[in-house]
MDTraj code that builds the backbone (N, CA, C; nanometers):
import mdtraj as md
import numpy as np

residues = "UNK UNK UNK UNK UNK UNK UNK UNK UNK UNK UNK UNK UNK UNK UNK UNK UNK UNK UNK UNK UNK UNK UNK UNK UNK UNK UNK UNK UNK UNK UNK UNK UNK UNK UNK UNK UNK UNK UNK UNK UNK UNK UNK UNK UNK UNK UNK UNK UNK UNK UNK UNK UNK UNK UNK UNK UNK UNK UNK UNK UNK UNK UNK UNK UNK UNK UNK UNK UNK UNK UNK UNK UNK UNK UNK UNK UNK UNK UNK UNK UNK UNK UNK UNK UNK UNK UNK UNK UNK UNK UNK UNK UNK UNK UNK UNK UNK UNK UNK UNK UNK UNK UNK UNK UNK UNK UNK UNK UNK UNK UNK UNK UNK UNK UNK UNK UNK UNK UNK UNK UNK".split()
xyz = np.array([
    [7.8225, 9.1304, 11.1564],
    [7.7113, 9.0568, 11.1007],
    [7.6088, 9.1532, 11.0442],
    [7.5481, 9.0795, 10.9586],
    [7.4304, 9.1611, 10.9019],
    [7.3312, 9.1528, 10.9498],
    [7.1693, 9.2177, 10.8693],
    [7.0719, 9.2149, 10.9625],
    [7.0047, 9.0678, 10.9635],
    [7.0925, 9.0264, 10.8283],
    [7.0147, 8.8310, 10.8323],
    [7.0817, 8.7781, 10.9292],
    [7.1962, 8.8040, 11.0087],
    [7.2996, 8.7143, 11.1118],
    [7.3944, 8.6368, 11.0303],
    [7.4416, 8.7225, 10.9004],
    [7.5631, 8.6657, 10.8425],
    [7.6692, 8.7120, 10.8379],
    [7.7623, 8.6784, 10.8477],
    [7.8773, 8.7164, 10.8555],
    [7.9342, 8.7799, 10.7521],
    [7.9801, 8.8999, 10.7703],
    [8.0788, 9.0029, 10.5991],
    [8.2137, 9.0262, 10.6503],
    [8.2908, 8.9677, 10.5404],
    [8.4298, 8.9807, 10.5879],
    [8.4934, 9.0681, 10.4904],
    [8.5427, 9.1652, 10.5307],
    [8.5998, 9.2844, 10.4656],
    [8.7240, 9.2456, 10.3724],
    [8.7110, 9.2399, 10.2517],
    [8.8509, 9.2380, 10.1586],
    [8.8814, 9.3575, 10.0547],
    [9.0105, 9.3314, 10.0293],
    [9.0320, 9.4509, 9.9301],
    [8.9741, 9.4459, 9.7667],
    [8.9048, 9.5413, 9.7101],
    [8.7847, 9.5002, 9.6178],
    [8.8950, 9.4530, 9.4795],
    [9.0885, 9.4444, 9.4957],
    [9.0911, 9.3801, 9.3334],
    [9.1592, 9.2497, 9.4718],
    [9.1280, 9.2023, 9.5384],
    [9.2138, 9.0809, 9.5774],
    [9.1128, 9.0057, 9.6549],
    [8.9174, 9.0234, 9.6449],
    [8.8210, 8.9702, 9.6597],
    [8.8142, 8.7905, 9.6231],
    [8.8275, 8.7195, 9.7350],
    [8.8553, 8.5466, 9.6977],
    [8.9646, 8.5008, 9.6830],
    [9.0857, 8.6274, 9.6883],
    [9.2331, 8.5341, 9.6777],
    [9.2714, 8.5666, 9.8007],
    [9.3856, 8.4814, 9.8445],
    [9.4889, 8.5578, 9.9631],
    [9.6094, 8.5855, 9.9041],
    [9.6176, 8.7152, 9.9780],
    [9.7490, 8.7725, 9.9437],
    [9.8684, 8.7609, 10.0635],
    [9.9644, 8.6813, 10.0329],
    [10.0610, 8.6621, 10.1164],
    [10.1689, 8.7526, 10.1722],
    [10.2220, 8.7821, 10.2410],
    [10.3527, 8.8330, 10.2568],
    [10.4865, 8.7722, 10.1219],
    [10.5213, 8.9166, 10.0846],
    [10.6025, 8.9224, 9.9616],
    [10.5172, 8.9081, 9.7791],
    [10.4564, 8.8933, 9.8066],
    [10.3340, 8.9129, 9.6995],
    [10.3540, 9.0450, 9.6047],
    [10.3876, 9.1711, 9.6731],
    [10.3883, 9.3011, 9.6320],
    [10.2598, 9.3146, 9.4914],
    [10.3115, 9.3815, 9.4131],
    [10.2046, 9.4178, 9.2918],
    [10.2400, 9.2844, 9.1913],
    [10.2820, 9.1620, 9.2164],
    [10.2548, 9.0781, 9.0825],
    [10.1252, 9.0003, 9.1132],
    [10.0680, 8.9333, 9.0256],
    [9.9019, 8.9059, 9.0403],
    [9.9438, 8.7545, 9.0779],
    [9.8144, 8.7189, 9.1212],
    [9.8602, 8.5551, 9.2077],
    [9.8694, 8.4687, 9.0463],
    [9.9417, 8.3550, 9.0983],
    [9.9434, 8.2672, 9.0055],
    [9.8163, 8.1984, 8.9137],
    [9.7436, 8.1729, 9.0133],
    [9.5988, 8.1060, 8.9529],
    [9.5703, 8.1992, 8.8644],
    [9.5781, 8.3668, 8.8951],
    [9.5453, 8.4020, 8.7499],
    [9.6053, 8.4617, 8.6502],
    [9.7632, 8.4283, 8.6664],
    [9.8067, 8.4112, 8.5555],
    [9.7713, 8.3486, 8.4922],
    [9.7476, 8.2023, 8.5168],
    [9.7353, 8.0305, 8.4222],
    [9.6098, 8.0890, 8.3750],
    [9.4909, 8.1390, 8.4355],
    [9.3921, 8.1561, 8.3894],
    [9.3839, 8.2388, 8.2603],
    [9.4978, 8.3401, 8.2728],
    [9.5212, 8.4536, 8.1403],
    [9.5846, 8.3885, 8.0571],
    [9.6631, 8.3084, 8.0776],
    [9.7428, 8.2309, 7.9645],
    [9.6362, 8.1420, 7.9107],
    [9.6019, 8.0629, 7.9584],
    [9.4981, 8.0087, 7.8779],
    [9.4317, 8.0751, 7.8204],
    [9.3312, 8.1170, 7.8234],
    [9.2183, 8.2634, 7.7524],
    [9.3461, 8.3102, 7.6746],
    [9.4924, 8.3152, 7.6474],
    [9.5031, 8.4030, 7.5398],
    [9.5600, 8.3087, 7.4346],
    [9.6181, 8.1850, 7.4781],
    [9.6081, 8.0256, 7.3939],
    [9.5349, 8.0186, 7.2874],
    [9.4261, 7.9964, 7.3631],
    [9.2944, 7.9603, 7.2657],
    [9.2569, 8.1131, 7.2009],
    [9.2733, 8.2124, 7.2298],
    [9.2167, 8.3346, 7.1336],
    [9.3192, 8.3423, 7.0128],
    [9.4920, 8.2757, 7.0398],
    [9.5407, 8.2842, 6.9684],
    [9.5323, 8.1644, 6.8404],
    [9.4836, 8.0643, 6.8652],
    [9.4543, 7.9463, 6.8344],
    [9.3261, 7.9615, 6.7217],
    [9.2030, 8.0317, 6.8605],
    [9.1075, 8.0464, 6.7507],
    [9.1237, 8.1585, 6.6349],
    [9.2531, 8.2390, 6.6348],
    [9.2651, 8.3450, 6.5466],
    [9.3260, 8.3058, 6.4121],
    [9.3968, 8.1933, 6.4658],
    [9.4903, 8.1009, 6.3939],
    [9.3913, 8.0380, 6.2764],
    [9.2643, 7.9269, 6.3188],
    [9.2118, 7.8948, 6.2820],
    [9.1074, 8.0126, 6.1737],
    [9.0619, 8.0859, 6.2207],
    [8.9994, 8.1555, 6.1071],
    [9.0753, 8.2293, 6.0103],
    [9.2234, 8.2543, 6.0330],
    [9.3401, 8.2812, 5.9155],
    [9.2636, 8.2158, 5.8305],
    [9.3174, 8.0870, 5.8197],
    [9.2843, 7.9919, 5.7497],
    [9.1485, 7.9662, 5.6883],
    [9.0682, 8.0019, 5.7360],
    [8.9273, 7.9878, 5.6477],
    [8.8845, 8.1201, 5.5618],
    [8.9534, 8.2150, 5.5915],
    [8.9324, 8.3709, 5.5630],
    [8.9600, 8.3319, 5.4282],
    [8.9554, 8.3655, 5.2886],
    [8.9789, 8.4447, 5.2158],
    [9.0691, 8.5696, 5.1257],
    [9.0367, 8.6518, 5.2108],
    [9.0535, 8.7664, 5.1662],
    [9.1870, 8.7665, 5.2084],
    [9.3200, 8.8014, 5.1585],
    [9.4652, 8.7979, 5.2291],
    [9.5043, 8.8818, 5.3408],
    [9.4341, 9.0385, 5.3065],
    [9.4839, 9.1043, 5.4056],
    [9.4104, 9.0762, 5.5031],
    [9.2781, 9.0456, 5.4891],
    [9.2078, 8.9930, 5.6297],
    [9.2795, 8.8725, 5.7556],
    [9.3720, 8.7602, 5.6206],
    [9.4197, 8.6515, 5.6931],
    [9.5822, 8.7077, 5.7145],
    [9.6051, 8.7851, 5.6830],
    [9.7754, 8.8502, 5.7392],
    [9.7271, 8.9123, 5.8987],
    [9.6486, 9.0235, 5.9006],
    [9.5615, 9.0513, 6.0177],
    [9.5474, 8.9677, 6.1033],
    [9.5133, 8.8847, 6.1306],
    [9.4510, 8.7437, 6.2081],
    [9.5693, 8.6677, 6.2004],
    [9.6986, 8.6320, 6.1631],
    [9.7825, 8.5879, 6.2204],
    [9.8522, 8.7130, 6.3146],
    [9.8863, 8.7966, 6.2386],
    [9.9464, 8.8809, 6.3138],
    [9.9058, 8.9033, 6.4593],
    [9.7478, 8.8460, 6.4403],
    [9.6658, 8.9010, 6.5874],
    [9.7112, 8.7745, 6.6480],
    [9.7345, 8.6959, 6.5728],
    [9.7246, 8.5391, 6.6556],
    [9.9076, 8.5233, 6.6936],
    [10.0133, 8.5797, 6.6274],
    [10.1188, 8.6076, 6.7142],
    [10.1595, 8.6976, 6.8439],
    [10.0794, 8.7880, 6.8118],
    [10.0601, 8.8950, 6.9586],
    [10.0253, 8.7964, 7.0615],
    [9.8903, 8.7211, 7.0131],
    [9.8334, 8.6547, 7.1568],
    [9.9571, 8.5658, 7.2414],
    [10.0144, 8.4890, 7.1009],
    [10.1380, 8.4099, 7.1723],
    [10.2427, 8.4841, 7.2587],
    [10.2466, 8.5475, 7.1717],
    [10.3690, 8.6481, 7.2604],
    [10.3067, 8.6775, 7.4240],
    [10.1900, 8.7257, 7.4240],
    [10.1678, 8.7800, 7.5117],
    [10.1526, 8.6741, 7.6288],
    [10.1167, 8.5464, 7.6130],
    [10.1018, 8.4444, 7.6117],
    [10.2135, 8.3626, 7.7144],
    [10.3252, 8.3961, 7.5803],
    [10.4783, 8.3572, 7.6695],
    [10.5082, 8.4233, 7.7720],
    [10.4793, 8.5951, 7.6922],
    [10.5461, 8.6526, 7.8539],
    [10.4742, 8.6311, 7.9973],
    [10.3407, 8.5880, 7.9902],
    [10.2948, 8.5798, 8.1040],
    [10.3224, 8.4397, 8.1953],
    [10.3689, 8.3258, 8.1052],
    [10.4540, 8.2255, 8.1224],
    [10.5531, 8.2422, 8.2087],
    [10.6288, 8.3006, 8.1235],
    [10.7549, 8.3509, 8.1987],
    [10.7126, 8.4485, 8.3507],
    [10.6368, 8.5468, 8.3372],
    [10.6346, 8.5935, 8.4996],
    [10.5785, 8.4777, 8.5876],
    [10.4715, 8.4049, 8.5088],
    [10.4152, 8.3570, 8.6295],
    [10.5506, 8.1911, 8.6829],
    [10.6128, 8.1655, 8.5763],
    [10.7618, 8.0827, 8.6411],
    [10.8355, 8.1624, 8.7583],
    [10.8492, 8.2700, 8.6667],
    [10.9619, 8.3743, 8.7762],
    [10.9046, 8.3744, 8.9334],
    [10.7347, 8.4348, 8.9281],
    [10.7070, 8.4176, 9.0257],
    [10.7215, 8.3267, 9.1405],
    [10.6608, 8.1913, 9.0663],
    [10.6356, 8.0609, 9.1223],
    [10.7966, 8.0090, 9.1624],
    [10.9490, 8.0638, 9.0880],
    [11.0220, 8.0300, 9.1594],
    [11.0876, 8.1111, 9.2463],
    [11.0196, 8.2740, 9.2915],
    [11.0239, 8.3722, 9.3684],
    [10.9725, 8.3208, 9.5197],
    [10.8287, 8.2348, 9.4989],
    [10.7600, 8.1982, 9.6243],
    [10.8409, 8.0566, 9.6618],
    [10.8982, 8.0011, 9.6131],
    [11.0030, 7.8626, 9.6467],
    [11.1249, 7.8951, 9.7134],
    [11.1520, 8.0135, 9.6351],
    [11.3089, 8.0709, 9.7211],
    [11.2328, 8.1116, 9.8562],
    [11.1356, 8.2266, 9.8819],
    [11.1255, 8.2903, 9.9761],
    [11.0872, 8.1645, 10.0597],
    [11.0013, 8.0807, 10.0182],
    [10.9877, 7.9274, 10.1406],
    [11.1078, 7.8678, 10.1738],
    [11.1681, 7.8370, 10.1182],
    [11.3169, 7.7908, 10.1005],
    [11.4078, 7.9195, 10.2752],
    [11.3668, 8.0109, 10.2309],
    [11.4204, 8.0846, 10.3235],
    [11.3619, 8.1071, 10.4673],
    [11.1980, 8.0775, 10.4781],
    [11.1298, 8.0788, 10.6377],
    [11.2111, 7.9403, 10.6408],
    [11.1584, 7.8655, 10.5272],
    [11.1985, 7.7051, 10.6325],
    [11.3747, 7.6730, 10.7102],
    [11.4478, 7.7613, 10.6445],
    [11.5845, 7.7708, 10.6889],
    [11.6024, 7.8541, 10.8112],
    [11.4954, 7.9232, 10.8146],
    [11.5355, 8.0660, 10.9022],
    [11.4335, 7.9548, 11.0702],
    [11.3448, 7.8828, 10.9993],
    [11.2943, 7.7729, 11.1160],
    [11.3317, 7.6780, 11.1391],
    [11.4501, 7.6119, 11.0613],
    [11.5037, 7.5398, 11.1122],
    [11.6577, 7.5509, 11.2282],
    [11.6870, 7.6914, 11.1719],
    [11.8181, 7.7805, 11.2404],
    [11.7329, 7.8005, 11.3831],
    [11.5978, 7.8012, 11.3964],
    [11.5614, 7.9022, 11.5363],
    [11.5296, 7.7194, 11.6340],
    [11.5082, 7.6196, 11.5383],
    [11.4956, 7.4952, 11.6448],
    [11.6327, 7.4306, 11.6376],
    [11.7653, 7.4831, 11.6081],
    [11.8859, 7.3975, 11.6396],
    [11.9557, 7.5038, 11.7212],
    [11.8669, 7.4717, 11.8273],
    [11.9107, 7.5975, 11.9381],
    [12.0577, 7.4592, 12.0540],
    [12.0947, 7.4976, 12.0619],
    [12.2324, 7.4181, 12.1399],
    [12.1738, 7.4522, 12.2862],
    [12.1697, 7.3992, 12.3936],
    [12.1559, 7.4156, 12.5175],
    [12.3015, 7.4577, 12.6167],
    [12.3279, 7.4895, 12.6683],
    [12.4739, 7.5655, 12.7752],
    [12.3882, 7.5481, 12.8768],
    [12.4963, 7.4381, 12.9412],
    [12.5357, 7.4020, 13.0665],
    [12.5444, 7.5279, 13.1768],
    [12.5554, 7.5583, 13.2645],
    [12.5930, 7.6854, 13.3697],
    [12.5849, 7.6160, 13.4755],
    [12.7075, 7.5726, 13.5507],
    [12.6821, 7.4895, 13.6819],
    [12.5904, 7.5632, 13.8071],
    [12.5007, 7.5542, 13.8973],
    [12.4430, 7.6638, 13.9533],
    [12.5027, 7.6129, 14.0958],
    [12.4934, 7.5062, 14.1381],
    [12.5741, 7.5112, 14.2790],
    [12.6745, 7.3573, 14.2299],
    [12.7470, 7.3288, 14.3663],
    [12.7541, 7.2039, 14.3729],
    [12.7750, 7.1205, 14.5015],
    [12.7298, 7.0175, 14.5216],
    [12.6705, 6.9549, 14.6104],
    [12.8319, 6.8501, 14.5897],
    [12.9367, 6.8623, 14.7728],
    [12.9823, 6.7418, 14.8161],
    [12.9180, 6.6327, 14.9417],
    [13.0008, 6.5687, 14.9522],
    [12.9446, 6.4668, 15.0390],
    [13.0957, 6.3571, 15.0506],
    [13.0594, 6.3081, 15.2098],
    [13.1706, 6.2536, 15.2368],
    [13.0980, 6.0545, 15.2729],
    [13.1347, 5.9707, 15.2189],
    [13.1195, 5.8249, 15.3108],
    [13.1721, 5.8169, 15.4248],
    [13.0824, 5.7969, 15.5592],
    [13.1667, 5.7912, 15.6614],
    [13.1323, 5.6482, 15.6937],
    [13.3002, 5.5712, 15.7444],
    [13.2463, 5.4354, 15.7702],
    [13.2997, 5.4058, 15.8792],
])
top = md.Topology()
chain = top.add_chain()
for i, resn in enumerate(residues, 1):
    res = top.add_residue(resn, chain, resSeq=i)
    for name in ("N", "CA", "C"):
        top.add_atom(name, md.element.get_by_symbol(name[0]), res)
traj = md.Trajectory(xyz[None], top)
């Protein structure tokens, strides 16, 4: 705690507000992938759009060209953040198997004594 009586909880300064899971390694969490893909959508979009109002040709060859990079860049981050997202499904896929193997535990019998007895009449 601090000297106001608040609480500081120590994180790592590039993974500040996310959690980082087991198997995570160096790919970035999903939320901000989507977040980069978007932001490069619309930069490609708005690059798209001022092609078109530009003028000057080589200015508007420039500005698509910039506005295909964004896509590209765009897709590929698509694509990791799928790969990922079906990286974290397999690895769930695999605790939940590996927990369901540890509760279909079979029980064994082991007789420990045994008890006769006679009717006497």
């Amino acid at each position: 705690q601090n000297a106001k009586g608040k609480s500081h909880h120590l994180t790592h300064p590039r993974t500040a507000g996310h959690h980082i899971h087991p198997g995570h390694f160096s790919m970035k969490i999903p939320g901000q992938l989507s977040a980069e893909i978007n932001t490069l959508t619309k930069e490609a979009k708005e690059k798209t759009k001022l092609s078109r109002a530009v003028q000057n040709l080589q200015e508007k060859v420039q500005l698509q060209r910039e506005a295909g990079a964004c896509k590209r860049q765009a897709d590929d981050l698509s694509h990791q953040l799928y790969t990922r997202l079906r990286e974290i499904d397999a690895e769930r896929e695999r605790m939940l198997d590996e927990i369901a193997e540890k509760l279909n535990l079979t029980p064994i019998l082991t007789p420990l004594f045994t008890i006769r007895w006679d009717v006497a009449a």
